[in-house]
C-alpha positions in Angstrom: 47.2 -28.7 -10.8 45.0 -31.3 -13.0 42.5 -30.3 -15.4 39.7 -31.0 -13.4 40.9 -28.8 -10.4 41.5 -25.7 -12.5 38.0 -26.3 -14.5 36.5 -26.0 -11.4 38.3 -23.1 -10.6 37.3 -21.2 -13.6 33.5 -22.6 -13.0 31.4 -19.2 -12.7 28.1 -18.9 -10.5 25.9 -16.6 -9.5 25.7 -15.1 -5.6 24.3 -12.3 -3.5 26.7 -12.3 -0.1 29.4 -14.1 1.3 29.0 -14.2 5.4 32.2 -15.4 7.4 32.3 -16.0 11.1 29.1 -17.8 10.9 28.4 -20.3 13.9 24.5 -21.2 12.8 25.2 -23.1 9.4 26.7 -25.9 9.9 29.8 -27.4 12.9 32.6 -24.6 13.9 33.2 -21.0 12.7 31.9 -21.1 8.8 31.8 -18.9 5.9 29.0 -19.0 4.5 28.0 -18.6 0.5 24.6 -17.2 -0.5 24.2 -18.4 -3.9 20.7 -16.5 -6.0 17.9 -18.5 -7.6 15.4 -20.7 -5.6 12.7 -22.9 -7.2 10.4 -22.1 -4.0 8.2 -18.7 -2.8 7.6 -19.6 0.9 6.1 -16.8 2.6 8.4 -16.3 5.1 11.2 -16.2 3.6 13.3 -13.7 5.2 16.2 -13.6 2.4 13.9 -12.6 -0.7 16.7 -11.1 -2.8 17.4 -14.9 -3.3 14.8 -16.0 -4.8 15.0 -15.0 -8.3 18.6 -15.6 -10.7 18.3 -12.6 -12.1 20.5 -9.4 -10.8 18.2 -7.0 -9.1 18.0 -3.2 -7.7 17.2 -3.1 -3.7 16.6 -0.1 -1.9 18.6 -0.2 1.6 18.8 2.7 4.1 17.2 4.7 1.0 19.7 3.8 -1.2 19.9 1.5 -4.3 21.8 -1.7 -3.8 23.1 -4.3 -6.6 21.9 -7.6 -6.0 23.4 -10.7 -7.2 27.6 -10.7 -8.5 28.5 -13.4 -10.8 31.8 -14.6 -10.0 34.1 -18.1 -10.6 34.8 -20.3 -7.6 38.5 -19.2 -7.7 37.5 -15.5 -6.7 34.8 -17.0 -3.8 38.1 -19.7 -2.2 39.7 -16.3 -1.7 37.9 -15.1 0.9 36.8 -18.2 2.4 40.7 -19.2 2.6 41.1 -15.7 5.0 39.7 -17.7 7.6 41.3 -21.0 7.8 43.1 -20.7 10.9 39.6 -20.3 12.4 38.4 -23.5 11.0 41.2 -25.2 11.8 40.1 -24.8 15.1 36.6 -25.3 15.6 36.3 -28.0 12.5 34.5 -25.3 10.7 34.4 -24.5 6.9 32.3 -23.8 3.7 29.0 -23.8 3.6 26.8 -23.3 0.7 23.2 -21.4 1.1 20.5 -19.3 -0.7 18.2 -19.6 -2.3 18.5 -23.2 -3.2 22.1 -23.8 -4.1 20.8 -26.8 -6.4 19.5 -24.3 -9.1 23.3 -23.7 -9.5 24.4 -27.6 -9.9 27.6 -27.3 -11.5 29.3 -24.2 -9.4 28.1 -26.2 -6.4 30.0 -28.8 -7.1 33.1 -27.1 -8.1 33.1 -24.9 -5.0 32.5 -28.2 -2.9 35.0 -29.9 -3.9 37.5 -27.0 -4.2 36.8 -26.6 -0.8 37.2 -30.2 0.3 40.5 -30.8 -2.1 42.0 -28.3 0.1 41.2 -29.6 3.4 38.1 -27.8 4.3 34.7 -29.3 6.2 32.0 -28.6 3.4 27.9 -28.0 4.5 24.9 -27.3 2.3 22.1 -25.5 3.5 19.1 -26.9 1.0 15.9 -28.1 0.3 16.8 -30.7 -1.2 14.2 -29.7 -4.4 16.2 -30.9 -7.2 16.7 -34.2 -9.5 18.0 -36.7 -7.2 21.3 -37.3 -10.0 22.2 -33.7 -9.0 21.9 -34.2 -5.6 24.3 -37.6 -6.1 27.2 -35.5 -7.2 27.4 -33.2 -4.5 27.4 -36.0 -1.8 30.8 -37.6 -1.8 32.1 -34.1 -1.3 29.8 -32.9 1.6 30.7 -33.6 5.4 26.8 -32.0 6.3 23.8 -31.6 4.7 21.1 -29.2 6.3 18.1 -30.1 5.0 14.8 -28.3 5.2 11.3 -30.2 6.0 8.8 -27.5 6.1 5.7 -29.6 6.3 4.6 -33.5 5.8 1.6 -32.4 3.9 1.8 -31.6 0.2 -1.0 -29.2 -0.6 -0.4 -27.1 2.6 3.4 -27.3 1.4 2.4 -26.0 -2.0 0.0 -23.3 -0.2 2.5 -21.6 1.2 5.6 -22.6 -0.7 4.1 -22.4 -4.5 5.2 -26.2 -4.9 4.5 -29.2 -3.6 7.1 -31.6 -1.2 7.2 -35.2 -2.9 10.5 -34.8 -4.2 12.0 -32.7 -1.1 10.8 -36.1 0.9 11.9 -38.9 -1.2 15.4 -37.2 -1.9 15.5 -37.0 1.7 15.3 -40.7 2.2 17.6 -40.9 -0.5 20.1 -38.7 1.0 19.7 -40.4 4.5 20.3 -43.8 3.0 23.5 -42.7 1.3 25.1 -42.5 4.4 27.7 -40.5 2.6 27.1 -37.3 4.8 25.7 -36.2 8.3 22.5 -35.2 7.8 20.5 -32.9 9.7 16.8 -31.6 9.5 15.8 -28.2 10.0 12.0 -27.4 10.4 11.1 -23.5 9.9 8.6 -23.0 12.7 6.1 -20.6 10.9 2.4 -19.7 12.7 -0.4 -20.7 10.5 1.5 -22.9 8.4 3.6 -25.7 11.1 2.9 -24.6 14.3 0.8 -26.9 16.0 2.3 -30.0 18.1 0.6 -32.4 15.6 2.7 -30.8 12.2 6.2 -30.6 14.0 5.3 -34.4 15.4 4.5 -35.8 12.1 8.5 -34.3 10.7 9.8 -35.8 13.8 8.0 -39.6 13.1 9.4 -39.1 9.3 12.8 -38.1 10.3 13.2 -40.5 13.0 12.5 -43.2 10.2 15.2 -41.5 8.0 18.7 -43.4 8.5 22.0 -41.8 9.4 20.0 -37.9 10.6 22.3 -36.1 13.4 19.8 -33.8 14.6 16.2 -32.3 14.2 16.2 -28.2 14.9 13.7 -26.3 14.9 13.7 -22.6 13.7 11.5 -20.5 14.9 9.4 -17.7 12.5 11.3 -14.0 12.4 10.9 -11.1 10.5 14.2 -9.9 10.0 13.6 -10.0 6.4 10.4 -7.9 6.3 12.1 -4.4 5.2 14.0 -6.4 2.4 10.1 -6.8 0.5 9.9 -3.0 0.6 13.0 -2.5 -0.5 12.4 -5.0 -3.2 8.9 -3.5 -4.1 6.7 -6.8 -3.4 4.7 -7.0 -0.6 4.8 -9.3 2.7 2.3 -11.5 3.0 2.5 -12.3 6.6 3.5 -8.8 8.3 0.6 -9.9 10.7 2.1 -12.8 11.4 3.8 -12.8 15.2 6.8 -15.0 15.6 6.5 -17.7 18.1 7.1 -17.2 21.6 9.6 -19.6 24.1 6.6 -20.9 25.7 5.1 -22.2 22.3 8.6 -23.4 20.7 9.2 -25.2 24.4 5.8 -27.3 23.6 6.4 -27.7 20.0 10.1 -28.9 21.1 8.5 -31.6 24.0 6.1 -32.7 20.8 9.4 -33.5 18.5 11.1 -35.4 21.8 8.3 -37.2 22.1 7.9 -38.3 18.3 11.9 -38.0 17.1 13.3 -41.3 18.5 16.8 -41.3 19.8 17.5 -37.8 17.1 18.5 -35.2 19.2 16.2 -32.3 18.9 17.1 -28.0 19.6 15.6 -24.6 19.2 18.0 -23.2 16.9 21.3 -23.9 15.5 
């Protein structure tokens, strides 16, 4: 083993879960890696025991619950290794989530290219809100980037996110004209925020200008994180807010279509 290859081994980081048998993040069967930290407060965010680095108490089912386990990218390969056999056979693999796995630059990168050293399809799921030299790294070892793009406006971004999207956008260009990954966007479909025909067609007209994009999904609004706040002791901003409903994500998926180019567009994935 050279030097490199056990450095990154050793390489320590900070998560909250590890999810196997995933099919939504990324091609094939996946495991997926929820690293902590984010440099974003959306609203809706449905996993907020992500968003700050710090270890945290949450109450679940009435009970207290850790959050967050620091651990090195040799102990993490061990569980995603139980499942090769799985990726093997649907091209599945690693992918990285959160948070925003770009607050954790350097165990990122090792657990990437771990993964990809041994013959494993590599994904990040990210908002692309970080330095663009970070972001440069990562690429030659990622087969596909899922990238978020919430909204084309910036002060309604930094409304309900806490920051603005100038960099999310032009790293998004930069990452499209790379060409050194499949890149897809994913759109969170949130009422009151993105919802109307005109937001979702304004993503689609920037991503169909973006080189090299796979697909556009949109993600509908749920609140499958809303007892999580509670648990956490901060409130939910939006517990009025209703998710959308087929007939509404049906229109706003007709407005992508029409707006999208030749990018293939889908509820979900």
């Amino acid at each position: 083993m050279n030097e490199q290859m056990e450095k990154d081994l050793q390489t320590r980081g900070r998560i909250f879960d590890i999810q196997r048998y995933s099919i939504h993040d990324g091609n094939g069967i996946r495991t997926i890696v929820f690293l902590k930290g984010c440099v974003l407060r959306c609203r809706w965010c449905c996993n907020p025991e992500s968003q700050r680095y710090e270890i945290e108490t949450m109450t679940v089912q009435g009970k207290p619950k850790t959050i967050g386990q620091d651990v090195t990218v040799a102990e993490v390969m061990e569980t995603v290794e139980k499942d090769r056999p799985y990726y093997r056979r649907t091209g599945g693999g690693l992918t990285l989530s959160g948070g925003e796995s770009l607050c954790q630059p350097d165990f990122a990168l090792a657990l990437l290219r771990t993964a990809k050293l041994r013959g494993l399809t590599t994904a990040l799921e990210s908002m692309g809100c970080a330095k663009y030299e970070v972001i440069a790294k990562i690429l030659p070892w990622l087969d596909q980037y899922l990238l978020d793009i919430k909204h084309m406006n910036p002060a309604k971004h930094k409304e309900f996110t806490g920051s603005s999207n100038e960099l999310m956008l032009e790293n998004a260009k930069k990452i499209a004209d790379s060409g050194l990954t499949e890149l897809s966007i994913r759109v969170p479909v949130i009422p009151t925020f993105n919802d109307t025909p005109e937001e979702i067609r304004a993503i689609a007209r920037y991503t169909a200008a973006l080189k090299n994009v796979k697909r556009l999904h949109l993600l509908p609004y749920h609140r499958l994180g809303q007892d999580k706040y509670e648990g956490l002791g901060r409130e939910y901003s939006m517990k009025e807010i209703l998710p959308p409903g087929n007939e509404q994500m049906e229109r706003l998926l007709d407005a992508a279509r029409s707006a999208a180019g030749g990018v293939e567009c889908q509820i979900g994935g």
